[in-house]
C-alpha positions in Angstrom: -104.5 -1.5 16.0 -104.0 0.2 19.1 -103.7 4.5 19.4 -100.1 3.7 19.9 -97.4 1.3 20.1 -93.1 1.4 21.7 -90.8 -0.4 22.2 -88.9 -1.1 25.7 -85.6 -2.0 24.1 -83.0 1.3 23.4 -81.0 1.5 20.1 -77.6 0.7 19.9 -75.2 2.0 22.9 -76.8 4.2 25.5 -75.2 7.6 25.1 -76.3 10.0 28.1 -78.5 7.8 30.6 -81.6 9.9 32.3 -82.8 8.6 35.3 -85.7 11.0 35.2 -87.3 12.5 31.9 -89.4 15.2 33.1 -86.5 16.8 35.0 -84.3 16.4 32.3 -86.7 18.6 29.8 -87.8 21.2 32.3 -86.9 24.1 31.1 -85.6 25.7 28.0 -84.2 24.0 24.9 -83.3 25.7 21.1 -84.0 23.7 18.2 -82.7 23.3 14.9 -85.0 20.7 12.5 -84.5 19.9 9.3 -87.6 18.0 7.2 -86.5 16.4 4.3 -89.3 15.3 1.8 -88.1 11.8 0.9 -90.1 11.2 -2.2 -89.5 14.6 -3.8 -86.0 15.6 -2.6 -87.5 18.6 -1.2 -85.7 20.1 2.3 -87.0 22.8 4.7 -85.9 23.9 8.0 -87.2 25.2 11.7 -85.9 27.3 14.0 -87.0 28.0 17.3 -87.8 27.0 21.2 -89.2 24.4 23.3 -90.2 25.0 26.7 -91.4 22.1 29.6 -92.9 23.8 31.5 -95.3 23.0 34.7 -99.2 22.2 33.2 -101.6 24.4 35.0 -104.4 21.6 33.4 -102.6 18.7 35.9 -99.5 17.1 37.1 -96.5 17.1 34.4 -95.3 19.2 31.7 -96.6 21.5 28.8 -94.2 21.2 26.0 -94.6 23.9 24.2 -92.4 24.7 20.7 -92.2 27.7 18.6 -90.6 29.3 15.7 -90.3 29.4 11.9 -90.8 26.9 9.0 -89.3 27.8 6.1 -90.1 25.6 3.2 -90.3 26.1 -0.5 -88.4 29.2 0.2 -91.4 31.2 1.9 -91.3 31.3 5.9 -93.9 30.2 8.3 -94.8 30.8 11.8 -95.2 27.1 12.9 -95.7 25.7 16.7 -97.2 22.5 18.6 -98.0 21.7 22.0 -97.6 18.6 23.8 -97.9 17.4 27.4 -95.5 15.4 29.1 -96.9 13.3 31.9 -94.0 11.8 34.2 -94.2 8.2 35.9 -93.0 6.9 38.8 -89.9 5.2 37.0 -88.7 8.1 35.9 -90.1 7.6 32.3 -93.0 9.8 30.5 -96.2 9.5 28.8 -96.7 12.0 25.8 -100.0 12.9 25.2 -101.0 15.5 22.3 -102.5 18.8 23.8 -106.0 17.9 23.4 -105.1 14.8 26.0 -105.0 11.5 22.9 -101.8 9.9 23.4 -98.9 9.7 21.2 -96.1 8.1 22.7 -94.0 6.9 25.9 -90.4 8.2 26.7 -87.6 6.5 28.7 -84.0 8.3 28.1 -82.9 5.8 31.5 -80.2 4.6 28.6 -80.0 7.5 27.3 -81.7 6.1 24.2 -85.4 5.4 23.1 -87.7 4.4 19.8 -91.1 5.2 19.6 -94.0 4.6 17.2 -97.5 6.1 17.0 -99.5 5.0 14.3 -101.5 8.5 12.7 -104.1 7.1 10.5 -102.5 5.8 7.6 -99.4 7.2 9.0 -96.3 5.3 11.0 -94.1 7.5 12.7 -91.0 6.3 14.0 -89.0 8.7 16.4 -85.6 8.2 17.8 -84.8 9.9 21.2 -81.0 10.6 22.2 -79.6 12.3 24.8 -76.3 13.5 23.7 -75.2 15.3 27.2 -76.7 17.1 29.6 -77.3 20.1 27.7 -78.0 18.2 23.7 -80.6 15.7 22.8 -81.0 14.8 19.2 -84.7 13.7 18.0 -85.5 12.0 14.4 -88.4 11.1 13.1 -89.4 9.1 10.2 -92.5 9.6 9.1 -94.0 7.1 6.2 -97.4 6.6 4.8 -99.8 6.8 1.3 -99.1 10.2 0.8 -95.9 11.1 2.5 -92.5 10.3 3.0 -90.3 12.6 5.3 -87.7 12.7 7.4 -87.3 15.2 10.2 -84.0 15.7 12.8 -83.8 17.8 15.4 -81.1 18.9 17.5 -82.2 20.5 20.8 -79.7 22.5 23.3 -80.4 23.9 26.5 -81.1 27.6 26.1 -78.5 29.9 28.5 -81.1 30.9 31.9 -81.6 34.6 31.8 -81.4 36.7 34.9 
């Protein structure tokens, strides 16, 4: 099976179309998550930021997100990195920070489904771009051991002086 697979068509009507992904993500963004445990009912949430950012390590952005987990009622510092490497169509290549890829991104119709196999792992991701200032991300993650369901909801953070 290959390190990871996508699919060109969007889902459903486009909502927001993005001619360019990279310069629609630089920047900013808040983010409220929930993770839903599908088998056991369980629900947790995250707070925090995202920033795209330039890479200092090569052409493209760092994707950097932040904040706090709370599950089972305890709270967790919890982040990820990712790296965002723009093409000349205006769509993306998303790479993990140690440089193995994950997935592809075209918002051109505003909408875009991804998968990337993680072992025995399938995660299925949803991308839409609600306005210029709101996109919405869910993943569906499914395998042997786990069953979740995590949505996102990212909006520009305010610029600060």
């Amino acid at each position: 099976m290959p390190a990871q697979e996508h699919q060109r068509r969007p889902i459903g009507p486009a909502r927001y179309p993005v001619p360019d992904a990279a310069t629609y993500l630089a920047g900013g963004w808040r983010i409220a998550r929930t993770v839903r445990d599908l088998c056991t009912g369980a629900e947790g949430s995250f707070h925090g930021t995202a920033q795209f950012r330039p890479d200092a390590a090569g052409a493209g952005l760092l994707h950097i997100e932040e904040g706090e987990l709370t599950w089972a009622g305890t709270v967790h510092p919890a982040s990820r990195t990712l790296r965002l490497r723009p093409l000349p169509d205006g769509t993306a290549r998303i790479t993990f920070a140690d440089g193995r890829p994950f997935h592809d991104l075209d918002l051109r119709t505003g909408r875009w489904t991804a998968v990337h196999p993680c072992a025995d792992d399938r995660y299925e991701g949803i991308f839409t771009v609600i306005a210029a200032d709101e996109w919405h991300l869910e993943w569906r993650v499914g395998g042997p051991a786990k069953e979740q369901l995590l949505r996102s909801v990212y909006r520009r953070a305010p610029v600060t002086p």
